[in-house]
C-alpha positions as CSV (number, residue, x, y, z in Angstrom):
1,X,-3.0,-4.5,23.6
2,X,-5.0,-6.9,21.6
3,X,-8.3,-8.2,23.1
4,X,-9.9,-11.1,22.1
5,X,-13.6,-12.4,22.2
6,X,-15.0,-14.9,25.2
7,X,-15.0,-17.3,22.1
8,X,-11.5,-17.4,21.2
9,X,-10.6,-16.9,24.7
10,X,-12.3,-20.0,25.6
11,X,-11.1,-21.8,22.5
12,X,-6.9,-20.7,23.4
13,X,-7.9,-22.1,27.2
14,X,-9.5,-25.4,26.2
15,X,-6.5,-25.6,23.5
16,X,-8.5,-26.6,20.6
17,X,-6.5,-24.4,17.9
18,X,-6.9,-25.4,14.6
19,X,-5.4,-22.0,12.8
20,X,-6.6,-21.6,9.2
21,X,-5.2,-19.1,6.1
22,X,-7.6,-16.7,4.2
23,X,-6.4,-15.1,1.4
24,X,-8.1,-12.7,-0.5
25,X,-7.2,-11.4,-3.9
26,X,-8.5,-8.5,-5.9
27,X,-6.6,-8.4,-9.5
28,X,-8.0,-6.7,-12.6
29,X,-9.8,-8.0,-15.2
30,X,-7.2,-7.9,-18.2
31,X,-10.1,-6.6,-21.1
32,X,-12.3,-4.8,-19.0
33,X,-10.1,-3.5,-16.4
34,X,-12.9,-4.1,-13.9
35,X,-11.7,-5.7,-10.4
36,X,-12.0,-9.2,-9.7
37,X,-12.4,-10.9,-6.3
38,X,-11.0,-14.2,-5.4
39,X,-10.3,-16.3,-2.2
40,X,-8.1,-19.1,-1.0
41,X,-8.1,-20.6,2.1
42,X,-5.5,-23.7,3.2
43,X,-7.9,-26.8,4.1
44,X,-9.8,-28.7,1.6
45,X,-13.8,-28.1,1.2
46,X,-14.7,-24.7,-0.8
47,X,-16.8,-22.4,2.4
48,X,-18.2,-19.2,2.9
49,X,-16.4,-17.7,6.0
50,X,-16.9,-15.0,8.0
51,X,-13.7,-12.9,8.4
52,X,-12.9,-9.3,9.5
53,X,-12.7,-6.0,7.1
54,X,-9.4,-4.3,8.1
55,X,-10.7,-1.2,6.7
56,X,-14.4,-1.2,8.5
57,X,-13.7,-3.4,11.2
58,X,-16.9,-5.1,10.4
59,X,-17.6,-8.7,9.9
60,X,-18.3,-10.1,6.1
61,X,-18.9,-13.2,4.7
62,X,-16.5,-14.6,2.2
63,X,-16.1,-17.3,-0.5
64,X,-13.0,-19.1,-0.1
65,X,-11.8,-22.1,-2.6
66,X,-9.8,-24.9,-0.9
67,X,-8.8,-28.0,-2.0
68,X,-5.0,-27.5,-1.4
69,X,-5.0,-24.0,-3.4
70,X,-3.4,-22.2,-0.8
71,X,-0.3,-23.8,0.1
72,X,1.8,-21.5,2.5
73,X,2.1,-18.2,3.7
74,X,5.1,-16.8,4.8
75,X,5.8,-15.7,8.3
76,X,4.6,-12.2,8.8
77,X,6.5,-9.8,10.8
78,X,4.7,-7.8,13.4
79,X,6.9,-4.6,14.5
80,X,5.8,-0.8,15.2
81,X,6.7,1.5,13.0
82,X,6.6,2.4,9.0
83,X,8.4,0.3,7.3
84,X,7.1,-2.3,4.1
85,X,7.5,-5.8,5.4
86,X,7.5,-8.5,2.5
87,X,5.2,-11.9,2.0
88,X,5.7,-14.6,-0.1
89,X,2.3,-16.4,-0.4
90,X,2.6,-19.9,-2.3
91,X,-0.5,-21.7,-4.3
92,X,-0.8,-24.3,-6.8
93,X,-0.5,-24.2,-9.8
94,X,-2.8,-26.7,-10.8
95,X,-5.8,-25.4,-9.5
96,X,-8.1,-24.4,-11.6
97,X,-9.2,-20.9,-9.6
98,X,-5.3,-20.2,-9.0
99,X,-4.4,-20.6,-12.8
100,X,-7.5,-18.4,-13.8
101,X,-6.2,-15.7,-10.7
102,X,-2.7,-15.6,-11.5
103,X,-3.2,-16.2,-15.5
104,X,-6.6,-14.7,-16.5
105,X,-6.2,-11.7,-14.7
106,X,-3.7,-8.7,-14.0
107,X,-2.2,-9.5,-10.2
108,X,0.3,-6.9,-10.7
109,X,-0.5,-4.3,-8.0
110,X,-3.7,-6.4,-7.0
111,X,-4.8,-5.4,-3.1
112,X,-4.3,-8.8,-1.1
113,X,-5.7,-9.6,2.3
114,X,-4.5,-12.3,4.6
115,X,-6.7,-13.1,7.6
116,X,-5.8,-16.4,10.2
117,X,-9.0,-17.9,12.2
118,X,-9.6,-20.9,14.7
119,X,-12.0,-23.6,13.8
120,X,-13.3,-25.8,16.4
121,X,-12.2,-29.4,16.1
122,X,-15.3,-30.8,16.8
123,X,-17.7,-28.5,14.4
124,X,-15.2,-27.3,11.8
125,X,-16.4,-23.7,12.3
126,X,-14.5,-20.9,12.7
127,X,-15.0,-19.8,16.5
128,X,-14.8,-15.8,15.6
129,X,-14.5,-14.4,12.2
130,X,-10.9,-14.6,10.8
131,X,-8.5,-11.4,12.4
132,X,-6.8,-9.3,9.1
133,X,-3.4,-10.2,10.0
134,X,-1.6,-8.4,5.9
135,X,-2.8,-5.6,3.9
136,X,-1.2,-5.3,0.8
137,X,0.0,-5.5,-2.8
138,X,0.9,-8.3,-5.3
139,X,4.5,-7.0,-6.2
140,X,5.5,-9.6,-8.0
141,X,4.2,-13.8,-9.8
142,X,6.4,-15.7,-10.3
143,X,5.0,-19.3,-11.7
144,X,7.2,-22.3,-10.9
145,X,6.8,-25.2,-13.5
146,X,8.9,-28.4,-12.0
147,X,10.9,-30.6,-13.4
148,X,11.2,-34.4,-12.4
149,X,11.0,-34.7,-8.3
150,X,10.3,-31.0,-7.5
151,X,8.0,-28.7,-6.3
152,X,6.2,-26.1,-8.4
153,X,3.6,-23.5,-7.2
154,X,2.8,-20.1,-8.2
155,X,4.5,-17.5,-6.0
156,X,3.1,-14.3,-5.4
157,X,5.8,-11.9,-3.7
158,X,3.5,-9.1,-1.6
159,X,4.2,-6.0,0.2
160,X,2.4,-4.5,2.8
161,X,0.4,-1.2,2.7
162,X,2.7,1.1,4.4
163,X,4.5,1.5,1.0
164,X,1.6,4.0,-0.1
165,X,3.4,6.5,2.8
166,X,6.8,6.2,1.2
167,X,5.5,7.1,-2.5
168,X,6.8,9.9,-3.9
169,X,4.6,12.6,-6.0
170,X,5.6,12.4,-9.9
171,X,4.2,15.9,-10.0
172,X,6.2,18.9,-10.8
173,X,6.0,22.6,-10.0
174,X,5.1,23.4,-13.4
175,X,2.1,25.4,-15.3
176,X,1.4,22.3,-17.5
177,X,1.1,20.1,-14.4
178,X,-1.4,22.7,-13.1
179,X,-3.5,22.3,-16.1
180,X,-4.0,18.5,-15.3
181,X,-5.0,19.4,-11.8
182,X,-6.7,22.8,-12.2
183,X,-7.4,23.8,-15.8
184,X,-7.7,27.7,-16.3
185,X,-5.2,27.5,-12.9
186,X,-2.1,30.1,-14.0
187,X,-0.5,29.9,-10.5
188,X,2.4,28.0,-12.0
189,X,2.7,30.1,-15.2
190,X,6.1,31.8,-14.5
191,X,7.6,29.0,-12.2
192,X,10.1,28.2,-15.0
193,X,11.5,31.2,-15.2
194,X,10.5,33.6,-12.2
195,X,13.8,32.5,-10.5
196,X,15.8,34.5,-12.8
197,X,14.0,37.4,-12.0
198,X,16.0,40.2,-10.5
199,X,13.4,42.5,-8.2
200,X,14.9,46.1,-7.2
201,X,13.4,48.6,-4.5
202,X,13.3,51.9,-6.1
203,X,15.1,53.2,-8.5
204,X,15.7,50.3,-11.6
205,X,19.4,49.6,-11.3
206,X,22.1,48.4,-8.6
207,X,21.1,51.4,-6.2
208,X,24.0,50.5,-3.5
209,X,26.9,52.5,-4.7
210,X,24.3,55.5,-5.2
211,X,23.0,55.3,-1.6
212,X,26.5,54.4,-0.4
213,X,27.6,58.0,-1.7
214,X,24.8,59.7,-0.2
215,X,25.7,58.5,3.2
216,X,29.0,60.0,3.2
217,X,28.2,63.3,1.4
218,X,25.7,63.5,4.6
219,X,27.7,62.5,7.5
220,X,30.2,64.9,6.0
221,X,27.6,67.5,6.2
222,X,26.3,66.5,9.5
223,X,30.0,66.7,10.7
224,X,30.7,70.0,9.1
225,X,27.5,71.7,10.7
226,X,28.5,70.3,14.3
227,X,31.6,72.2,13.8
């Protein structure tokens, strides 16, 4: 069960909910390689906010840009289980920080985190630091350029983090992959060939029409001496 603190209890009973988007992005930067940190948030004023590491638990200050960058998040499914649930995440695309995020840098496969927090009506402060509420990756950016009477954005397609459990190895029982892993390692050295191996007990040869023969000649003998 979730619990909540005396402040956002107090907040839900008094009913001042005024729920608020974070979004964080981490992409790469596309000559260095080095990551890149960027926030949105989906009111106006650019703020440093206090929101919730999912990985710690501990509470961090953030930078977040507003000004109408982040436009909508999609609804996020909350279920038990393992399975990779699927967020579409809509900015502009004429912000300045957006254009440099999903231009400038490499989002492909760039860690996303979505948080939602209550600010007070009457302060415009968050009451509690902003809950994680979507771990995840950028799968997919898709920029939207409109015509005449429509709306553009740049749409960034996430999935969640559960889809690191269904990721399969591209490693394969063989002595050159062992090398990458464990140089000098000759573990795998034979794996290509040791099931064509035939291994024999005894004697070298098909031994079974041999020891077949020997049972009879000696439960002859048996028999003849009981007689």
């Amino acid at each position: 069960m979730k619990s909540y603190s005396p402040n956002t209890v107090a907040a839900l009973a008094a009913r001042r909910l005024l729920p608020r988007d974070f979004l964080t992005l981490t992409a790469r930067d596309r000559a260095t390689g080095a990551p890149v940190t960027v926030g949105f948030w989906s009111d106006l004023a650019n703020i440093s906010a206090p929101v919730i590491n999912p990985e710690t638990r501990g509470s961090e200050t953030r930078a977040f840009y507003g000004a109408g960058s982040l436009i909508q998040i999609g609804d996020i499914p909350a279920i038990v289980g393992v399975s990779v649930e699927t967020v579409a995440v809509t900015m502009s695309q004429l912000h300045d920080q957006v254009e440099a995020a999903v231009r400038l840098y490499d989002c492909k496969q760039a860690r996303v985190e979505i948080h939602t927090g209550l600010l007070d009506p009457e302060t415009r402060q968050l009451v509690d630091a902003a809950e994680p509420v979507f771990v995840g990756f950028v799968d997919r950016v898709e920029i939207r350029t409109p015509t005449e009477n429509e709306a553009g954005g740049a749409v960034l397609t996430c999935t969640s983090g559960t889809q690191e459990l269904l990721r399969f190895n591209p490693a394969t029982r063989s002595h050159e992959d062992q090398q990458v892993r464990a140089p000098g390692d000759s573990f795998f050295r034979d794996a290509a060939v040791c099931g064509d191996w035939d291994h024999y007990w005894g004697a070298v040869g098909d031994n079974t029409a041999g020891a077949s023969k020997r049972g009879t000649v000696n439960d002859n003998e048996g028999r003849g001496g009981r007689g």
